[in-house]
C-alpha positions in Angstrom: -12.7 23.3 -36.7 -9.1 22.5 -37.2 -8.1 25.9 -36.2 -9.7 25.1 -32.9 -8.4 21.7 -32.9 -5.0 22.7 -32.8 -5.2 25.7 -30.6 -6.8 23.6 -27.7 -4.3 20.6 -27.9 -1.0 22.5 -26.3 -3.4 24.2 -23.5 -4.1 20.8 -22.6 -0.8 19.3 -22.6 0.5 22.8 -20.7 -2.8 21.8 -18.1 -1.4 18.2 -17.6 2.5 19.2 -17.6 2.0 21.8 -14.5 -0.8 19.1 -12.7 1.9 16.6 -12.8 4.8 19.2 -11.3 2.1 20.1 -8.4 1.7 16.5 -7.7 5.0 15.4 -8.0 5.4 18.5 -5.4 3.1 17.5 -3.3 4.4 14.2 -3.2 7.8 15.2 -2.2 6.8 17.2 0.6 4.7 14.5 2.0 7.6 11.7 1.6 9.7 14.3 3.7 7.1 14.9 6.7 6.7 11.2 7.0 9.9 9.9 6.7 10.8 12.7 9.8 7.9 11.5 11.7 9.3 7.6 11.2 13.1 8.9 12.2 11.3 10.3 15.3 9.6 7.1 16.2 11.1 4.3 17.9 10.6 0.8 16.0 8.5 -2.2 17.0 8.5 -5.3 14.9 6.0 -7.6 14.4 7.0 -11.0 14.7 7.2 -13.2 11.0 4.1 -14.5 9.7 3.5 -17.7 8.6 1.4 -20.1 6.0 -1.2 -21.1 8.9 -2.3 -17.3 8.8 -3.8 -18.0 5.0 -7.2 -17.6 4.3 -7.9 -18.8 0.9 -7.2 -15.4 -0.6 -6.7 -15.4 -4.9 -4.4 -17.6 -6.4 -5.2 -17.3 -9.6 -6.0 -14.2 -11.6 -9.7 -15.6 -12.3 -10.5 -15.6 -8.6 -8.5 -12.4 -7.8 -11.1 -10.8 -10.5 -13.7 -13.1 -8.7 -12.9 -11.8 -5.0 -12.7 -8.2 -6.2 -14.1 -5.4 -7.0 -11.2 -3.5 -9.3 -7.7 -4.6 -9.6 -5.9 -1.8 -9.8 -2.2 0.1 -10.7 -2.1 2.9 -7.7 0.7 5.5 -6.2 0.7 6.0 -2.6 0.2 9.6 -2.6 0.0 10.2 1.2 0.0 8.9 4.8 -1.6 10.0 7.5 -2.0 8.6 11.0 -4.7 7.3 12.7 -5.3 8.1 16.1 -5.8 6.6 19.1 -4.7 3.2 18.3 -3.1 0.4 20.2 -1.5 -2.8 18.6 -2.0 -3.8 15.5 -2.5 -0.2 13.9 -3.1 1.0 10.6 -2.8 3.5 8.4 -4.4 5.8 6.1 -3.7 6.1 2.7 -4.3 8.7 0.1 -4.0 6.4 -4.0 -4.1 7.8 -7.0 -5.6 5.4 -8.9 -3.0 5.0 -12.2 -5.2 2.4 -13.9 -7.6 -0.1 -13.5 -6.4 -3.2 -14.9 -9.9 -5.3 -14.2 -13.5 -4.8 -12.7 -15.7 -2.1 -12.2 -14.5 1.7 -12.2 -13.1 4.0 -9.5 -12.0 7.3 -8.3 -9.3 9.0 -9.5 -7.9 9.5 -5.7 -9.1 7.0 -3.3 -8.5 6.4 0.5 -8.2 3.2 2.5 -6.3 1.8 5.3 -2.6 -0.2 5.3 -1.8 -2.6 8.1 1.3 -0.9 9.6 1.8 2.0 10.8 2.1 4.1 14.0 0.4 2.9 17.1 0.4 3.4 21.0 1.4 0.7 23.5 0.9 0.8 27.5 3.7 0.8 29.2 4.9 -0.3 33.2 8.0 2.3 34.2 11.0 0.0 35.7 13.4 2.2 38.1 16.7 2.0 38.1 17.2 -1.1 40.1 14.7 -3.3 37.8 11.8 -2.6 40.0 8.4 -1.8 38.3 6.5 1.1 39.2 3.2 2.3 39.8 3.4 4.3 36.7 2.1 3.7 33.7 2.8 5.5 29.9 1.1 5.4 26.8 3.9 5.6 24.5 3.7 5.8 20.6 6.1 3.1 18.2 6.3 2.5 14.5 5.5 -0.8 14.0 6.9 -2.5 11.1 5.8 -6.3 9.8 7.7 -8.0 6.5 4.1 -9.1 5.8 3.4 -5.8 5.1 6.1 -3.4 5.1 4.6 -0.1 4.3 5.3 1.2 0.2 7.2 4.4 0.0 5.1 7.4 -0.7 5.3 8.1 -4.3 5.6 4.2 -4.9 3.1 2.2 -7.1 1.6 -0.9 -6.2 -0.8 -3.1 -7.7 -3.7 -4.9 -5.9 -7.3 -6.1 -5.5 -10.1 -3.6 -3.9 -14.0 -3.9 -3.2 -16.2 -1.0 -1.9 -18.0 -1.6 1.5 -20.5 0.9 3.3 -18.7 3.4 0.4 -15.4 2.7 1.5 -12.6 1.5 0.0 -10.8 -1.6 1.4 -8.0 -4.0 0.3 -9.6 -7.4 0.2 -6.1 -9.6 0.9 -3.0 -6.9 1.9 -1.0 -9.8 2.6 -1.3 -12.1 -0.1 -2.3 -10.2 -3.0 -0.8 -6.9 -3.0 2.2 -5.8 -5.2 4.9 -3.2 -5.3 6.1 -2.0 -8.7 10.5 -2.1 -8.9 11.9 -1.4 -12.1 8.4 -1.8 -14.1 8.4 -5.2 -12.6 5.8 -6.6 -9.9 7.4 -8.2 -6.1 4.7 -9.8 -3.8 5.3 -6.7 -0.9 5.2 -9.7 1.4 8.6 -10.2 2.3 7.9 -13.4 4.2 6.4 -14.8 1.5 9.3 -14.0 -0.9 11.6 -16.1 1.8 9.4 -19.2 1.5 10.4 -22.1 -0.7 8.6 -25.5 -2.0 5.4 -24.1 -1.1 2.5 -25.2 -3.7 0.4 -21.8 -2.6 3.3 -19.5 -2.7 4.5 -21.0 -6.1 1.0 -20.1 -7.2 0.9 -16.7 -6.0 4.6 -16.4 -7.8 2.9 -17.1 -10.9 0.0 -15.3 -10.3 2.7 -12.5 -10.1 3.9 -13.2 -13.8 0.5 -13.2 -15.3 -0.2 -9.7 -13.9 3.5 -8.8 -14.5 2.2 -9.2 -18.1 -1.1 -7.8 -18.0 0.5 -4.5 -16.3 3.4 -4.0 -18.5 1.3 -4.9 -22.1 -1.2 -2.0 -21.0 1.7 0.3 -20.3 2.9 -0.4 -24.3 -1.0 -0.1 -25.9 
């Protein structure tokens, strides 16, 4: 048995060493085509949210646990875009589920949707003397919010999901969701970050530390 033991061990190790160059391959080429397709696109931005846009989301890692069906540790993977949309687009998102830190099992790769992304807008042509015209185009924009500015592909983030109809969704993108920078967690939510005195975004500050914790003492077990 320990002849068998000891054969199969580097086989499986060689398996996992080659799986992780394909993906890290795969990864890189997907970065690549997206980042070309965002250098292509011209930029919309949406305007700042604010506080009044909260919904009771989690404050609290009890009621994130509550709220949700798995917390989870992910890497964006891959984007794709979804078509035929106007304002407020999304878009999809290929995870590789790195952990699950709390709650109920998943898939090792799931899909679900981001709120950003590329979308098309209606447009009136103006002529050259500032006159509008009769024609009308359906051009496509990135559009980019600091309430959810989109994770790099290849990034990891950390953030509450539930499983509806047998899809994956994120239950609160813009108050509980994560990106991982220098082993440490940032709300992604750049306007949130830029908000001070605030008794609900002191409490999601220190519902960041608790899973800062949580996510860094299972990296060590």
């Amino acid at each position: 048995m320990k002849r068998i033991f000891w054969v199969i061990l580097p086989m499986l190790l060689l398996v996992g060493c080659q799986h992780n160059k394909q993906q890290q391959s795969a990864i890189s080429k997907n970065k690549q085509r997206w980042n070309q397709q965002a250098k292509t696109t011209k930029v919309k931005y949406y305007p700042s949210f604010g506080m009044m846009d909260y919904s009771n989301e989690p404050l609290t890692w009890h009621d994130l646990k509550k709220k949700n069906d798995s917390i989870i540790l992910g890497t964006v993977i891959d984007y794709k875009k979804n078509k035929h949309q106007t304002i407020f687009p999304t878009t999809t998102v290929q995870v590789k589920v790195d952990k699950v830190l709390s709650g109920k099992k998943t898939s090792h790769y799931i899909t679900t949707n981001f709120p950003s992304g590329f979308g098309f807008a209606d447009e009136i042509e103006i002529d050259i003397e500032g006159n509008f015209s009769k024609d009308v185009t359906h051009k496509e924009y990135l559009y980019k919010k600091n309430s959810f500015p989109l994770p790099k592909i290849g990034g990891k983030f950390v953030t509450g999901i539930v499983k509806k109809r047998g899809e994956y969704q994120i239950s609160a993108p813009l108050f509980n969701f994560w990106v991982v920078r220098n082993d440490h967690l940032k709300l992604n939510n750049l306007d949130l970050r830029g908000i001070q005195n605030d008794e609900k975004v002191e409490q999601l500050q220190d519902l960041t530390e608790v899973l800062d914790c949580k996510l860094n003492s299972s990296h060590t077990k």
